[in-house]
C-alpha positions as CSV (number, residue, x, y, z in Angstrom):
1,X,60.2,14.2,-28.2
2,X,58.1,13.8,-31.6
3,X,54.7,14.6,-32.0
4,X,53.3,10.9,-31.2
5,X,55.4,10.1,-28.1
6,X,53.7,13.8,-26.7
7,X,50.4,12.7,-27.9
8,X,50.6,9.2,-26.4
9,X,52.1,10.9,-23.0
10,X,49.3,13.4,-22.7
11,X,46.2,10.6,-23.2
12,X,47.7,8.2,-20.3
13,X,48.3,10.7,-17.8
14,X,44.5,12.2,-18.6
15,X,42.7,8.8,-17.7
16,X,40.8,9.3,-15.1
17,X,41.2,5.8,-13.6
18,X,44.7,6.0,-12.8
19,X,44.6,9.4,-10.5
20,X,46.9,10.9,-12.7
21,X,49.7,7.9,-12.9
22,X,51.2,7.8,-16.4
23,X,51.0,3.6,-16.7
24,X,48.1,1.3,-16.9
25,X,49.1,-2.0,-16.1
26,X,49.2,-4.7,-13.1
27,X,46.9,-3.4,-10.2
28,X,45.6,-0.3,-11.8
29,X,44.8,-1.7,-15.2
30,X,42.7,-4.0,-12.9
31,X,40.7,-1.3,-11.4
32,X,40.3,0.6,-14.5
33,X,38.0,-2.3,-15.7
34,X,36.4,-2.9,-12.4
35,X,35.2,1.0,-12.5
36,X,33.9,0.5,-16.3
37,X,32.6,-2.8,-15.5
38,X,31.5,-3.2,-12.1
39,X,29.6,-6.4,-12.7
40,X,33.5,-8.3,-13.1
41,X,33.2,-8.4,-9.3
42,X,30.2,-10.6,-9.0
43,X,31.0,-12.6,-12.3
44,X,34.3,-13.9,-9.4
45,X,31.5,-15.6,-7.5
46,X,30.8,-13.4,-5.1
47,X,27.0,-12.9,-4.6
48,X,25.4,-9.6,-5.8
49,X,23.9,-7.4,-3.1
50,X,20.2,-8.3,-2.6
51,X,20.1,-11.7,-3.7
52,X,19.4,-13.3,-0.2
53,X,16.7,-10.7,0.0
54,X,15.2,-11.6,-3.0
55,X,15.4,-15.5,-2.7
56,X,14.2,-15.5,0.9
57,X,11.3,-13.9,-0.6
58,X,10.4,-16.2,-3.3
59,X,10.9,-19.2,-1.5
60,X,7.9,-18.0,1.1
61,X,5.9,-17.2,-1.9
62,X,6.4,-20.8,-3.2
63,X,5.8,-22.3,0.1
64,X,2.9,-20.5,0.8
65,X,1.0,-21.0,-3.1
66,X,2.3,-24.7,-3.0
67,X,-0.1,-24.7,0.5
68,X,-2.9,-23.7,-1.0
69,X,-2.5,-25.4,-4.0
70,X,-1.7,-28.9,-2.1
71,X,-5.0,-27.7,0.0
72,X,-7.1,-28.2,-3.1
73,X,-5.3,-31.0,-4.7
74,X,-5.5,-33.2,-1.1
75,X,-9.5,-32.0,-1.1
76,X,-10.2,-33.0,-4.7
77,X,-8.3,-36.4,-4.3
78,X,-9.1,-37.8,-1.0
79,X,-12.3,-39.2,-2.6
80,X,-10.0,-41.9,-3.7
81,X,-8.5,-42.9,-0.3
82,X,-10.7,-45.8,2.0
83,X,-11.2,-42.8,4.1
84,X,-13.6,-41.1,2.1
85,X,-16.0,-43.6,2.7
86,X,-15.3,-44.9,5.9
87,X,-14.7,-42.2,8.3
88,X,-16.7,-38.8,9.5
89,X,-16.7,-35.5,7.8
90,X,-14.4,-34.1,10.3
91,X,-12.1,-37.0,10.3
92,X,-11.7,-36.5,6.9
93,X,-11.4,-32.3,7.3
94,X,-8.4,-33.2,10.0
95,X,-6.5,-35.5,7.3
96,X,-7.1,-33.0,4.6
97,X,-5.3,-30.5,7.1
98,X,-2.7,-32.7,8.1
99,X,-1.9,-34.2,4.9
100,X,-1.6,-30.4,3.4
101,X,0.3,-29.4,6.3
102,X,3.2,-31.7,5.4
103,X,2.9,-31.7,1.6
104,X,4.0,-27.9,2.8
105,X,6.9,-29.6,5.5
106,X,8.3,-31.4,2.0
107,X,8.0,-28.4,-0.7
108,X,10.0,-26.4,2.0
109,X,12.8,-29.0,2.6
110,X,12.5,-30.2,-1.3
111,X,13.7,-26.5,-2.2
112,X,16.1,-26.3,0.7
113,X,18.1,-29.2,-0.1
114,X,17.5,-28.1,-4.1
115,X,19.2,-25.3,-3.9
116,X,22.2,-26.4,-1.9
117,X,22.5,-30.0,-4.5
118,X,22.7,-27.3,-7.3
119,X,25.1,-24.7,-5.4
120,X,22.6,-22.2,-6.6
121,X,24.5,-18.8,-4.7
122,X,22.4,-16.5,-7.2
123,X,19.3,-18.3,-7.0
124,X,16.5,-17.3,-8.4
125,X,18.9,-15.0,-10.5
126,X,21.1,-18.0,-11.7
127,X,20.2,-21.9,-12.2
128,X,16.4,-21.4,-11.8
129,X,15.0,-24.2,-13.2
130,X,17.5,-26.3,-12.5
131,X,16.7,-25.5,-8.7
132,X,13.1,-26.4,-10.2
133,X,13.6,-29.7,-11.4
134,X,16.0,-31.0,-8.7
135,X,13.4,-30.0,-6.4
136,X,10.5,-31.3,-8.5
137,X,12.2,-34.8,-8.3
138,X,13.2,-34.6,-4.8
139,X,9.2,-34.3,-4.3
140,X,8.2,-37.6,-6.7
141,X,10.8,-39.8,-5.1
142,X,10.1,-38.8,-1.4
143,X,6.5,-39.1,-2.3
144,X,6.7,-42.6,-4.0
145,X,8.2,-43.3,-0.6
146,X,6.2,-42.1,1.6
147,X,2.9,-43.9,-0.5
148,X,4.9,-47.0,-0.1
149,X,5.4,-47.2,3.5
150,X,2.2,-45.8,4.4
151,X,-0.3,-48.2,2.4
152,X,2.0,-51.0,1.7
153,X,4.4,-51.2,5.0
154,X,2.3,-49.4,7.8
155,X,-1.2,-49.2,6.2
156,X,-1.7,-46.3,7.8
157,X,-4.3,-45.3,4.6
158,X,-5.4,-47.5,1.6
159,X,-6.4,-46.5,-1.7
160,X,-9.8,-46.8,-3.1
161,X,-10.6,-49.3,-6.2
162,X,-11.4,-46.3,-8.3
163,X,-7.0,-44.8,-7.8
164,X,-5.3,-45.6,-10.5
165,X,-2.4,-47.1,-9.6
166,X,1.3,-47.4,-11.4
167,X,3.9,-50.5,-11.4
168,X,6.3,-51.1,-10.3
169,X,5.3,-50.1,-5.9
170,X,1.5,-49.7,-7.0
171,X,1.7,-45.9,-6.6
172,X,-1.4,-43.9,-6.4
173,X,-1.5,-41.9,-9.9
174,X,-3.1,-38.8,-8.3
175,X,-0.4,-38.2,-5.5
176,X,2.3,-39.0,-8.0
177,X,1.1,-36.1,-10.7
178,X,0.4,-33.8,-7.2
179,X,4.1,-33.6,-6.7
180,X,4.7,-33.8,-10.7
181,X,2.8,-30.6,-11.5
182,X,2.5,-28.6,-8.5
183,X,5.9,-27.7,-7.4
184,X,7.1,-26.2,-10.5
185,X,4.2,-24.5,-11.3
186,X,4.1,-22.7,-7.6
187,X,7.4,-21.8,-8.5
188,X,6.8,-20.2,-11.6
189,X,4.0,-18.8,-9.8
190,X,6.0,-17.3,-7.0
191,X,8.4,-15.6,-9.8
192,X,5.9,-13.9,-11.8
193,X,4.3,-12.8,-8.6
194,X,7.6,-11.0,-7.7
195,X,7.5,-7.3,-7.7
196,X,8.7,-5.8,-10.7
197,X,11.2,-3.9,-8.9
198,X,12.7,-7.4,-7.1
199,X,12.2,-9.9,-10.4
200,X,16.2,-10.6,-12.0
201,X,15.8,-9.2,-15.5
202,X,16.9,-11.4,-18.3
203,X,20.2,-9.5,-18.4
204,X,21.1,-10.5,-15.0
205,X,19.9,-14.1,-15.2
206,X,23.1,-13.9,-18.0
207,X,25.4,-12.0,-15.8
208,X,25.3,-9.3,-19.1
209,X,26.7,-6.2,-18.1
């Protein structure tokens, strides 16, 4: 045996990935690379441990700032609803309530059905502001809706002269920019709220090892 062939001998039964077995191939050439680089595992598909945790997490952040913010914005704008005007102080406290209470209903679901559209498994981790803007739009168009049936169809509230109001459904501009600029904000909110110890580094937002 010359000199080489002992060397190359020697450094393949010394690996200490194979337990000692003088090849590295098929299987064990597999786990080799899975002990050096245990991310390959989740980089299959499989979601890493912690990630429900963590998105469970953010999602109550965002659905509790998106209530308070939603609390103001519905406080701010009412004054340019008929109700303002026409009904009580309490009245308008109780729609203020109500309306918040669903703008909350619709963030939830808006996220919910975001982040299964988008197939986000590693969310907030992976596809984050995708999630973001799927969810954004999912809020515009259910609002646009919603102001449609209820002034137009069921005029179960009217707008005041003073809303502005945009073509082609005459949509009230303030409810429009409410679901424009609040839901994505609360959600960048809710991720630099995150414990330090819980927010996905850069690194694994990439799936870098």
């Amino acid at each position: 045996m010359t000199r080489a062939t002992q060397r190359a001998a020697a450094s393949t039964t010394m690996c200490p990935y194979t337990e000692g077995r003088p090849d590295l191939n098929g299987a064990t050439a597999v786990d080799a690379r899975r002990l050096l680089r245990p991310d390959l595992k989740h980089r299959a598909g499989s979601v890493p441990a912690g990630t429900g945790g963590l998105a469970l997490a953010l999602a109550w952040r965002y659905v509790l700032l998106l209530i308070g913010a939603n609390l103001v914005w519905e406080a701010t704008h009412v004054r340019l609803y008929t109700l303002w005007a026409e009904a009580s102080a309490g009245a308008v406290a109780r729609a203020v309530l109500h309306c918040t209470a669903g703008d909350g209903l619709l963030g939830a679901a808006a996220l919910g059905l975001a982040l299964t559209l988008t197939r986000a498994r590693r969310w907030p981790a992976e596809r984050f502001g995708r999630v973001a803007f799927v969810a954004t739009l999912l809020g515009v168009v259910a609002t646009v809706a919603i102001e449609w049936f209820a002034v137009e169809a069921w005029g179960r509230w009217a707008y005041a002269p003073a809303m502005p109001r945009l073509p082609p459904l005459g949509t009230g501009l303030t409810p429009l920019l409410q679901w424009l600029v609040l839901p994505p904000l609360c959600l960048w909110s809710a991720r630099r709220l995150a414990p330090r110890s819980a927010a996905p580094s850069a690194r694994e937002s990439r799936g870098a090892p």
